[in-house]
Structure formats: structure tokens, C-alpha cells
mmCIF file of the N, C-alpha and C atoms, coordinates in Angstrom:
data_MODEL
# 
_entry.id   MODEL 
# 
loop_
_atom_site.group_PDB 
_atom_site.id 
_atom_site.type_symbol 
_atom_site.label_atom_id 
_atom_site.label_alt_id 
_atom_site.label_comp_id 
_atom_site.label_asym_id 
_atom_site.label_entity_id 
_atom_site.label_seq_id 
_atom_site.pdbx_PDB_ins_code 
_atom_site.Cartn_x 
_atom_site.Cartn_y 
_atom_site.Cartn_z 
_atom_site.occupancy 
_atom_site.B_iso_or_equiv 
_atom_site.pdbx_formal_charge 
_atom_site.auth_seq_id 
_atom_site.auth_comp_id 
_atom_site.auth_asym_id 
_atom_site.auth_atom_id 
_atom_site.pdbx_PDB_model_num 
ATOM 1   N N  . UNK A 1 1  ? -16.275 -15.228 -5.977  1.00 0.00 ? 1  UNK A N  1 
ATOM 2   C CA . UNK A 1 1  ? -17.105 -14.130 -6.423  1.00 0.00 ? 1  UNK A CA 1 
ATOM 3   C C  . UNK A 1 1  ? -16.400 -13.407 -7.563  1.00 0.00 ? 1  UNK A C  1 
ATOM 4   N N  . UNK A 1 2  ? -17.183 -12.953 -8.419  1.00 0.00 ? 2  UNK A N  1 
ATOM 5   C CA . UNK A 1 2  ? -16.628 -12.232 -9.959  1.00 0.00 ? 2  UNK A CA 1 
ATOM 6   C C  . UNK A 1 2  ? -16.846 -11.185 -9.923  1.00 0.00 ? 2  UNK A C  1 
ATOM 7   N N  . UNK A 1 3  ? -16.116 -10.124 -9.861  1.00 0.00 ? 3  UNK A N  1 
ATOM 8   C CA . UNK A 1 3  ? -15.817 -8.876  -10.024 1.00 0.00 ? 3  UNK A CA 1 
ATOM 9   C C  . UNK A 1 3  ? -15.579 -8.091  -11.315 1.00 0.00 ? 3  UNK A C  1 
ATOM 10  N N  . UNK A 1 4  ? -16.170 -6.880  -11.481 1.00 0.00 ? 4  UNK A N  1 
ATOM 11  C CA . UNK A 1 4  ? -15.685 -6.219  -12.608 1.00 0.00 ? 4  UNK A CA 1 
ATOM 12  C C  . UNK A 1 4  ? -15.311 -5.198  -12.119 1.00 0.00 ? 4  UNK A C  1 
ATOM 13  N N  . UNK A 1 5  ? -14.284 -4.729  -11.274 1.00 0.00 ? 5  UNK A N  1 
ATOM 14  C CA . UNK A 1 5  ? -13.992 -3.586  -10.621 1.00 0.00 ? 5  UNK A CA 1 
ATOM 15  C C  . UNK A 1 5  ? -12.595 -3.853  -10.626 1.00 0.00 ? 5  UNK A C  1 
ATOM 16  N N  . UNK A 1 6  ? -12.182 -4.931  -11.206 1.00 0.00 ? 6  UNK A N  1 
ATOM 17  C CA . UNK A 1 6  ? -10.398 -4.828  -10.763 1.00 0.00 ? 6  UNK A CA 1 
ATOM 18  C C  . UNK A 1 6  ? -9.971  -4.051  -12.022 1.00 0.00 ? 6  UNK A C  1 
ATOM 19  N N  . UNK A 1 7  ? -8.485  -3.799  -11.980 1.00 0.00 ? 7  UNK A N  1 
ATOM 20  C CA . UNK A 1 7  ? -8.074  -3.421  -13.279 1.00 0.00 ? 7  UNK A CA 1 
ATOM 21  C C  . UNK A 1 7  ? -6.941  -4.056  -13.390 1.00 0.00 ? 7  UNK A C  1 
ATOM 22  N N  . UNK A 1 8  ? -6.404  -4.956  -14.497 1.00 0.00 ? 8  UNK A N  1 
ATOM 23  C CA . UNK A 1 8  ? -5.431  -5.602  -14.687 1.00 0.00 ? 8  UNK A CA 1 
ATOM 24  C C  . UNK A 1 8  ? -3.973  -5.353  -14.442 1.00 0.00 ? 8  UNK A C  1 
ATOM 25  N N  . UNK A 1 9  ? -3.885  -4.074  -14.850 1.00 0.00 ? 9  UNK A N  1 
ATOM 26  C CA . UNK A 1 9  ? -2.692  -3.353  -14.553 1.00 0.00 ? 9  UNK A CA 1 
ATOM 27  C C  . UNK A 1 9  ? -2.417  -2.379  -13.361 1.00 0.00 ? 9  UNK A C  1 
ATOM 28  N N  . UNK A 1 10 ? -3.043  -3.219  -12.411 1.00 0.00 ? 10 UNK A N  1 
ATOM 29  C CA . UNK A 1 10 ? -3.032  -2.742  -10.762 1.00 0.00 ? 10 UNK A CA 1 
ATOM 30  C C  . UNK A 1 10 ? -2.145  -3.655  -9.881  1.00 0.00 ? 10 UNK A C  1 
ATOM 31  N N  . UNK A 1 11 ? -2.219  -5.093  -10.484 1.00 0.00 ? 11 UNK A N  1 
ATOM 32  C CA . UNK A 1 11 ? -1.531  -6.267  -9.861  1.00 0.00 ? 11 UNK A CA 1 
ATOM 33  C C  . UNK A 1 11 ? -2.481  -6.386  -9.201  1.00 0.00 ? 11 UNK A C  1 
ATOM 34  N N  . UNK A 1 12 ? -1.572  -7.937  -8.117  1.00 0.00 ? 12 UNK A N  1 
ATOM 35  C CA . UNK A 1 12 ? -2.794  -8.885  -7.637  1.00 0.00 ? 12 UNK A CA 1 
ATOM 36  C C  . UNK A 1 12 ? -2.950  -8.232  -6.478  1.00 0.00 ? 12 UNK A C  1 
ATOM 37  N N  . UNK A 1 13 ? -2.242  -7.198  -5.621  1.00 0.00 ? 13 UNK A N  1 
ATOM 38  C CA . UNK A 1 13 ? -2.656  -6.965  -3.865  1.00 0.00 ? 13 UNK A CA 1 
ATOM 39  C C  . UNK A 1 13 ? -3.512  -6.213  -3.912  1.00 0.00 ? 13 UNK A C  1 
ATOM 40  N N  . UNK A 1 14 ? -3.678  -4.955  -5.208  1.00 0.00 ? 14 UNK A N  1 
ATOM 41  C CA . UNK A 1 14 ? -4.990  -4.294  -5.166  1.00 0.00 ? 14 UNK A CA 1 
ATOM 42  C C  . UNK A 1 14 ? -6.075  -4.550  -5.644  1.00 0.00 ? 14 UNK A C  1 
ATOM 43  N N  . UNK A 1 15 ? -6.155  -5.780  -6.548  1.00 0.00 ? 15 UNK A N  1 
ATOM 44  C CA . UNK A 1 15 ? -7.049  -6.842  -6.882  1.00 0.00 ? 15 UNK A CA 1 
ATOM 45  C C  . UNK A 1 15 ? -7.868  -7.238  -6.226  1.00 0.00 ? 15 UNK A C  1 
ATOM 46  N N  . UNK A 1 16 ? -6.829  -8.203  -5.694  1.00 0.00 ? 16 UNK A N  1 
ATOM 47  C CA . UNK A 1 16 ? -7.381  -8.748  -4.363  1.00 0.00 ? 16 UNK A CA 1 
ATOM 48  C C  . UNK A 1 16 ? -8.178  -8.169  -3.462  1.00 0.00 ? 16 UNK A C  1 
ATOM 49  N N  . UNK A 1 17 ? -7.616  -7.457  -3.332  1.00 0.00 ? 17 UNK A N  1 
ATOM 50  C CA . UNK A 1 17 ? -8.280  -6.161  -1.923  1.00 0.00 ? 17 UNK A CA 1 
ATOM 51  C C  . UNK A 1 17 ? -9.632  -5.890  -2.944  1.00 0.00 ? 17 UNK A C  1 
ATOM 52  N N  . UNK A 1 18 ? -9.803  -5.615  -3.898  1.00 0.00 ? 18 UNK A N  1 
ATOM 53  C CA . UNK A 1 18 ? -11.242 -5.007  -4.455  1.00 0.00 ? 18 UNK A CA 1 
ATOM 54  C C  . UNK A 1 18 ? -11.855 -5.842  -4.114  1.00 0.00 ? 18 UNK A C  1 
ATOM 55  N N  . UNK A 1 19 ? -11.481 -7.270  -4.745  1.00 0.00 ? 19 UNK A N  1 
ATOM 56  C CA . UNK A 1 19 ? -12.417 -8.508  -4.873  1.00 0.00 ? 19 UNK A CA 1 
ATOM 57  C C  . UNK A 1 19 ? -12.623 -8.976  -3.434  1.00 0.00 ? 19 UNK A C  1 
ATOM 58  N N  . UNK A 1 20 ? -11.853 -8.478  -2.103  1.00 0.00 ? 20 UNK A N  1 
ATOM 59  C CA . UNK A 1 20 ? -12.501 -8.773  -1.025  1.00 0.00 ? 20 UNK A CA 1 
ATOM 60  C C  . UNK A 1 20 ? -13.602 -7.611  -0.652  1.00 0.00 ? 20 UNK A C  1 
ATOM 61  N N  . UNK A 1 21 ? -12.928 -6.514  -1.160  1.00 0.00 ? 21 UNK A N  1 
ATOM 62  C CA . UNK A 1 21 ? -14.454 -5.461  -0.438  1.00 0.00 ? 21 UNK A CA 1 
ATOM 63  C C  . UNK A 1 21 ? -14.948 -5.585  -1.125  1.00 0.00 ? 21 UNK A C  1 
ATOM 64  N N  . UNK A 1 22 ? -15.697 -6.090  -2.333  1.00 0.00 ? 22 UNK A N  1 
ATOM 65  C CA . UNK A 1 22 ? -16.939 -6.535  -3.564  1.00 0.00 ? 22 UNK A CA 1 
ATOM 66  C C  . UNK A 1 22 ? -17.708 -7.431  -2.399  1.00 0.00 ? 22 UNK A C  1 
ATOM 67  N N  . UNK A 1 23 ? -16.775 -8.054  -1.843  1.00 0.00 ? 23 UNK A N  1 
ATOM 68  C CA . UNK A 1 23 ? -17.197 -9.499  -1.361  1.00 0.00 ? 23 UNK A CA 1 
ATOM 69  C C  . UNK A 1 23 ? -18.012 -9.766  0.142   1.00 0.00 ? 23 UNK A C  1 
ATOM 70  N N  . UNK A 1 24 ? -17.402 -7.936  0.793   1.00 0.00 ? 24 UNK A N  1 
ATOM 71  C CA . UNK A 1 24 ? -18.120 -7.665  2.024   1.00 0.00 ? 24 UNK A CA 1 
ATOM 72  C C  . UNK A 1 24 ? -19.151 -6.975  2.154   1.00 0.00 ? 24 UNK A C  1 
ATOM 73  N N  . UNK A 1 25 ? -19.033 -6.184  1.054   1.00 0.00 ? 25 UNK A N  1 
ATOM 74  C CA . UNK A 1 25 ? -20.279 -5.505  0.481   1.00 0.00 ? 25 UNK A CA 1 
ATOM 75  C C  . UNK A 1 25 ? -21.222 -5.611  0.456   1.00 0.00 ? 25 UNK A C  1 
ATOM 76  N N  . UNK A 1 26 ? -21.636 -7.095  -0.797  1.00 0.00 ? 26 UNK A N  1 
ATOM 77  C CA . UNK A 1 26 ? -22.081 -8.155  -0.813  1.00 0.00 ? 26 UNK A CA 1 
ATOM 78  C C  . UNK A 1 26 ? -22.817 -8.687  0.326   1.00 0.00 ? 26 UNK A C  1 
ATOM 79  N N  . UNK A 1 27 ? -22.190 -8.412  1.176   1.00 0.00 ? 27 UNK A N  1 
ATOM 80  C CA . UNK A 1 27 ? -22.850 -9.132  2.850   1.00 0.00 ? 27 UNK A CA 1 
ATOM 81  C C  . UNK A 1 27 ? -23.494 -8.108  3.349   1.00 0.00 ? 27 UNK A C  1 
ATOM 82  N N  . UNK A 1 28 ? -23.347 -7.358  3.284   1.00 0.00 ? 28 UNK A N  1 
ATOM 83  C CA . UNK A 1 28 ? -24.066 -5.523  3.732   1.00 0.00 ? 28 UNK A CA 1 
ATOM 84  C C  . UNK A 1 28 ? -23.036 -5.281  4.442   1.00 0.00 ? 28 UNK A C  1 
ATOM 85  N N  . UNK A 1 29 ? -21.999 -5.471  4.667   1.00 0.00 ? 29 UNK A N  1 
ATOM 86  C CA . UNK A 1 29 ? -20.866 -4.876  5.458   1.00 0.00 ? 29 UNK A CA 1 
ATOM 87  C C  . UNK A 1 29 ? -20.127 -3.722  4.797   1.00 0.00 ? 29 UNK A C  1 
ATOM 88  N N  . UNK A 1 30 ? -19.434 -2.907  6.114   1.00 0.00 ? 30 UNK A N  1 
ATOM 89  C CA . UNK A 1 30 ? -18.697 -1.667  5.304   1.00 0.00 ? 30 UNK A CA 1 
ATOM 90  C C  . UNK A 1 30 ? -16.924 -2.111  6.029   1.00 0.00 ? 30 UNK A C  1 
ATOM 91  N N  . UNK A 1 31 ? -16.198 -1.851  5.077   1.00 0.00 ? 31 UNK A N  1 
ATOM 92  C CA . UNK A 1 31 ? -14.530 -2.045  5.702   1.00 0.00 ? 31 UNK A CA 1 
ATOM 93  C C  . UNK A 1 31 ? -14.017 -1.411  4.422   1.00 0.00 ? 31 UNK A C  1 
ATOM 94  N N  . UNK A 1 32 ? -12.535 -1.270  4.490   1.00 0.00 ? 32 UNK A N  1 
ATOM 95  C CA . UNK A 1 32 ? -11.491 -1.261  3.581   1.00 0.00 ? 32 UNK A CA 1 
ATOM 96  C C  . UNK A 1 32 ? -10.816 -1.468  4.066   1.00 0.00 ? 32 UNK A C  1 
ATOM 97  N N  . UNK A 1 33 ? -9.432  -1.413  2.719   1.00 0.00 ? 33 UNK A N  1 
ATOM 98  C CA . UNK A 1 33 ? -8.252  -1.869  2.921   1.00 0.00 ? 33 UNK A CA 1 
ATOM 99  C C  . UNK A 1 33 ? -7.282  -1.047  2.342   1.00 0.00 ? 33 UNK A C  1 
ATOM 100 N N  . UNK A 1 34 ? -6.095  -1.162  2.955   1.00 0.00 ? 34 UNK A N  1 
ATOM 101 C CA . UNK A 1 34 ? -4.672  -0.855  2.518   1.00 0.00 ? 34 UNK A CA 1 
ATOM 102 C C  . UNK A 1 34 ? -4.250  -1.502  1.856   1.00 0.00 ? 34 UNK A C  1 
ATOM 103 N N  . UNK A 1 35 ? -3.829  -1.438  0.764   1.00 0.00 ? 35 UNK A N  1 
ATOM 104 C CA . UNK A 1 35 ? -2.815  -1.906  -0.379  1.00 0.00 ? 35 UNK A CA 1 
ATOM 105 C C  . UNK A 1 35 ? -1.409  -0.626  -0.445  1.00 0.00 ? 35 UNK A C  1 
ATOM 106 N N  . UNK A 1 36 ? -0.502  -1.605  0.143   1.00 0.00 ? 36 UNK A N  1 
ATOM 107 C CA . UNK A 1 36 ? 0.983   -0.629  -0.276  1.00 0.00 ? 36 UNK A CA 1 
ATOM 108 C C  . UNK A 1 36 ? 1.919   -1.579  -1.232  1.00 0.00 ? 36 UNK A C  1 
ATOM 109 N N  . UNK A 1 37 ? 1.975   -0.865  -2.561  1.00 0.00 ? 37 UNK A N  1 
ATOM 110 C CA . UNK A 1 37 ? 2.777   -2.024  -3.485  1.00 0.00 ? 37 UNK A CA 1 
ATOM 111 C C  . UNK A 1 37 ? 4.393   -1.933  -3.262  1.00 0.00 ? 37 UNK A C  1 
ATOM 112 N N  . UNK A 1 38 ? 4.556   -2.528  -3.491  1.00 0.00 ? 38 UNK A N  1 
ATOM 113 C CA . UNK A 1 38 ? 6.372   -2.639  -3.796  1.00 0.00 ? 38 UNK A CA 1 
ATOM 114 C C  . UNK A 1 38 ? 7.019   -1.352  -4.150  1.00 0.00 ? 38 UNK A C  1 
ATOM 115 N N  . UNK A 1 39 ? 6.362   -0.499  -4.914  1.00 0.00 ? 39 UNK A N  1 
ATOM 116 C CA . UNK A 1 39 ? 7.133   0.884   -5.255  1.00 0.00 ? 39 UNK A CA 1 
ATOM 117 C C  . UNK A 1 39 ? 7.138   1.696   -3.952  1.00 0.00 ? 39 UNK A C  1 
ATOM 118 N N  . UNK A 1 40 ? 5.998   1.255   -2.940  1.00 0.00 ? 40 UNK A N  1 
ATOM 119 C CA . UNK A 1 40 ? 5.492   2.211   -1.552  1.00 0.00 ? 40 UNK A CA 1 
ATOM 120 C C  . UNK A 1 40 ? 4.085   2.943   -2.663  1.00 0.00 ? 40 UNK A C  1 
ATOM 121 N N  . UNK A 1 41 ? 3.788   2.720   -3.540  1.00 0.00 ? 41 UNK A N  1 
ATOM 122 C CA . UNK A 1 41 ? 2.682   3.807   -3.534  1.00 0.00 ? 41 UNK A CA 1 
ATOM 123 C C  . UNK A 1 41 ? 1.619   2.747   -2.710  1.00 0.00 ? 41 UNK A C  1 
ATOM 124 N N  . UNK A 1 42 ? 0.581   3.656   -2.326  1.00 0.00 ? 42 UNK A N  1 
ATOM 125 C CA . UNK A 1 42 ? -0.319  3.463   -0.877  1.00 0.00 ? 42 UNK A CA 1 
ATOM 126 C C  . UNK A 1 42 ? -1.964  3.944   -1.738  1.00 0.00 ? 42 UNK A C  1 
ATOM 127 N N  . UNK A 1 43 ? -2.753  2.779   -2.009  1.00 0.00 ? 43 UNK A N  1 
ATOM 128 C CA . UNK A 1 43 ? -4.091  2.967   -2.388  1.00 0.00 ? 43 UNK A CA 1 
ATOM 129 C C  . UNK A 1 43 ? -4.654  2.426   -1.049  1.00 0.00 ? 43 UNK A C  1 
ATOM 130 N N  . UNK A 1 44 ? -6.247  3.325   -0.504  1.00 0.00 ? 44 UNK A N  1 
ATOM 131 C CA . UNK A 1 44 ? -6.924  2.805   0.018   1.00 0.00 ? 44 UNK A CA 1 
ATOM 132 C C  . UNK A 1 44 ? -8.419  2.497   -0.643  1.00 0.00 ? 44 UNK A C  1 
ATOM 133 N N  . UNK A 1 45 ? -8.736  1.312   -0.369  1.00 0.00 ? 45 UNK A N  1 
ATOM 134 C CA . UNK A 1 45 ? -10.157 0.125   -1.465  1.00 0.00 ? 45 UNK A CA 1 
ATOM 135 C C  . UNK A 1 45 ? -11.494 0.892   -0.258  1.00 0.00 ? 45 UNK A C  1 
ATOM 136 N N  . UNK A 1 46 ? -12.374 1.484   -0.576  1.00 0.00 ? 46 UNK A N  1 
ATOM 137 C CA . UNK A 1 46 ? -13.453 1.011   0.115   1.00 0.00 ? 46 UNK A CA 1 
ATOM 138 C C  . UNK A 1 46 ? -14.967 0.638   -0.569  1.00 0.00 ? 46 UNK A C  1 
# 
């Protein structure tokens, strides 16, 4: 699935994480996710 919601300079774990909740969305489902990068900063995707 193709996404236009990532941003390049986020890296791939919060990427990822978009392009999976795009992807549950998509299904009519509701979830998120935790992304904690390597520095410890802490985004939550919903």
C-alpha cells in the first residue's frame, strides 16, 4: 500500500508505523502505535 503521509526524515520505524495505520484504516479499523527511536524520543501514529 502507498502512502503519502510518511516523511522522509522520520526514518523507517515511524514510517513504517504510518504505513501500517494507513493500512488498518483502510480496513475500517482503529489502532496505533508506538514508535521510540534510538535517541528515546517517543511518537505515538494513530
Amino acid at each position: 500500500m502507498v502512502t503519502h503521509n510518511g516523511d522522509s526524515g522520520r526514518g523507517a520505524r515511524y514510517n513504517s508505523a504510518v504505513k501500517y495505520i494507513d493500512y488498518r484504516k483502510a480496513l475500517g479499523e482503529t489502532c496505533m502505535a508506538v514508535v521510540v527511536s534510538e535517541d528515546a524520543n517517543v511518537d505515538i501514529v494513530t
